[in-house]
C-alpha positions, -999 to +999 in steps of 0.1 A: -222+159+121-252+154+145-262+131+169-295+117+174-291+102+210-321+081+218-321+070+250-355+056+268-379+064+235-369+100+240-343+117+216-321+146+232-324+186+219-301+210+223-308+245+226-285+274+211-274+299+230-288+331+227-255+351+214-240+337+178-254+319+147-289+305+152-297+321+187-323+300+208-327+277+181-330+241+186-305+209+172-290+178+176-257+184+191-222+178+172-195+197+148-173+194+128-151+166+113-111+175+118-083+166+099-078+125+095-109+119+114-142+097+102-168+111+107-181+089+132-150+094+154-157+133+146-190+131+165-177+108+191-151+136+199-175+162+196-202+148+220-174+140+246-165+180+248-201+196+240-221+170+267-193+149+286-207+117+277-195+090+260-214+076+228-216+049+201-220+062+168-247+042+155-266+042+114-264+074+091-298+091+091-294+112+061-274+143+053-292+177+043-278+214+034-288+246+042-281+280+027-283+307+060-271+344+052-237+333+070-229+303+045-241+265+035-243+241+064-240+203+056-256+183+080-249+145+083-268+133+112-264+094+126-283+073+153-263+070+189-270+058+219-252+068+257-226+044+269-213+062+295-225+095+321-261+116+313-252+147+289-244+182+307-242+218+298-218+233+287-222+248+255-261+247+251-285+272+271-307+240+274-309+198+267-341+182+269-351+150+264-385+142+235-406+119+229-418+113+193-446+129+195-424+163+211-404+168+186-416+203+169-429+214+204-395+236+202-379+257+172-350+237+156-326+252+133-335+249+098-311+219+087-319+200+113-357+199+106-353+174+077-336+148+106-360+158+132-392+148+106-372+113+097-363+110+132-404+112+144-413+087+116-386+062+122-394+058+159-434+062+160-434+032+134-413+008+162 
């Protein structure tokens, strides 16, 4: 699961860390879904412990795979929006927030890159 917060016309990247799968790369932040949870209250959770902030879970955007050398990712990404605190680090080397138009200024990882594209159309046609 990812989540595409928008907040202020900007959308908020976070950076991997430069030790582990995907160093330095770029994504929207999330995880995984555990036992007996939706997967809107999976990303909820998620966002809460990776950026301390509390969301709402908003429309699916679309779900991609990708095959990397260390196994298939599935990658469900949905609309949110901040209801509580400003997102802080603590398991990304970097957060930034982009404009439309500053989307592939950074490297994402590559299952995120089909989110980021629908992500950059959907909001430069509002």
């Amino acid at each position: 699961m990812g989540a595409v917060i928008v907040n202020d016309e900007r959308v908020l990247a976070a950076k991997r860390g430069p030790s582990g799968s995907l160093p330095n790369l770029w994504e929207f932040p999330g995880g995984k879904i555990e036992g007996g949870e939706s997967p809107q209250e999976a990303l909820a959770r998620e966002i809460g412990e990776e950026l301390l902030v509390d969301i709402r879970v908003g429309e699916e955007i679309l779900t991609t795979s990708h095959d990397y050398e260390f196994g298939i990712v599935t990658l469900t990404t949905y609309y949110c929006e901040l209801r509580g605190g400003l997102p802080r680090l603590t398991e990304h080397a970097a957060l930034r927030w982009l404009t439309p138009d500053e989307l592939f200024s950074v490297e994402w990882a590559p299952a995120d890159i089909p989110a980021v594209e629908r992500v950059r159309s959907d909001l430069q046609t509002e």
